[in-house]
Residue, then its C-alpha position, 0 to 999 in steps of 0.5 A: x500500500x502506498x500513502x497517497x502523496x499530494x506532489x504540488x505541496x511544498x513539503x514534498x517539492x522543496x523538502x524531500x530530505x525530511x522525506x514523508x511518514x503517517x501523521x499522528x496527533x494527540x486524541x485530544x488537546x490535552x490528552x498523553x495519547x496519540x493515534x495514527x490519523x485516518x481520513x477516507x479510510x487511508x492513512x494522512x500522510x505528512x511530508x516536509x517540516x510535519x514529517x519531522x516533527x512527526x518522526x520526533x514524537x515517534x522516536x520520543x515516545x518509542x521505548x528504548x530498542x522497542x523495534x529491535x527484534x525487526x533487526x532494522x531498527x537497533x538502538x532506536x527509541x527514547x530512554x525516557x520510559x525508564x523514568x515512568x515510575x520516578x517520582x517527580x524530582x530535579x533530576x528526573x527532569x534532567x534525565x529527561x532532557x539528557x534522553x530526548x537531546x540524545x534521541x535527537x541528536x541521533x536524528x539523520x533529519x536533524x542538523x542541529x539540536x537548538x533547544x530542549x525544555x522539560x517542564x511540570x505539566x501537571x502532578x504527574x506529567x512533565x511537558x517537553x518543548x524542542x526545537x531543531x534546526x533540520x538539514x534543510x536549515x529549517x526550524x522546527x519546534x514541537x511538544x511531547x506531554x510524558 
């Protein structure tokens, strides 16, 4: 199956580097969960600067070598999830911020690693605000609830 392309957009003329992927989307505004977005019954495709943020939220909230029993994907995913059961302290909010900078600064699609902020969202949340510079010298900035 092949995701259908809209070739006129200018994600897919001016930025076919930051190549194309699935759109995914929070369930809600405020909600943790994120799902695949459908539209006509097929998947949303994404290309350009949305695809990198897409594919940051992917790797931000896979688990640490989640993929790699496919022998494609070693060492992909976020450590992040090792910190679920901590509780809420300085530290954990630094770990935080070490394990996304990795991730990404691991990214081929991402030049530069600008800004990464971790902050309480709630009692028992933390938000995460980057922003990268792309190899396209494109910036891009997103958030992940954890």
């Amino acid at each position: 199956m092949v995701l259908p392309i809209n070739a006129e957009s200018d994600g897919y003329r001016f930025y076919k580097t930051l190549n194309e992927d699935v759109q995914i989307k929070p369930v809600s505004p405020t909600s943790k969960h994120w799902d695949i977005q459908m539209e006509n019954g097929d998947y949303v495709n994404v290309d350009g600067l949305e695809s990198l943020r897409n594919a940051i939220c992917i790797a931000i909230m896979t688990r640490f070598n989640e993929l790699d029993f496919m022998g494609l994907y070693d060492g992909f995913g976020c450590r992040v999830h090792e910190l679920v059961k901590k509780n809420k302290s300085e530290m954990v909010k630094y770990k935080i911020e070490l394990f996304i900078n990795e991730v990404l600064e691991n990214m081929r699609r991402i030049s530069i690693v600008n800004d990464v902020t971790v902050s309480e969202s709630d009692i028992h949340s933390y938000l995460v605000e980057f922003n990268v510079t792309s190899i396209s010298d494109e910036t891009v900035t997103g958030s992940v609830t954890i």
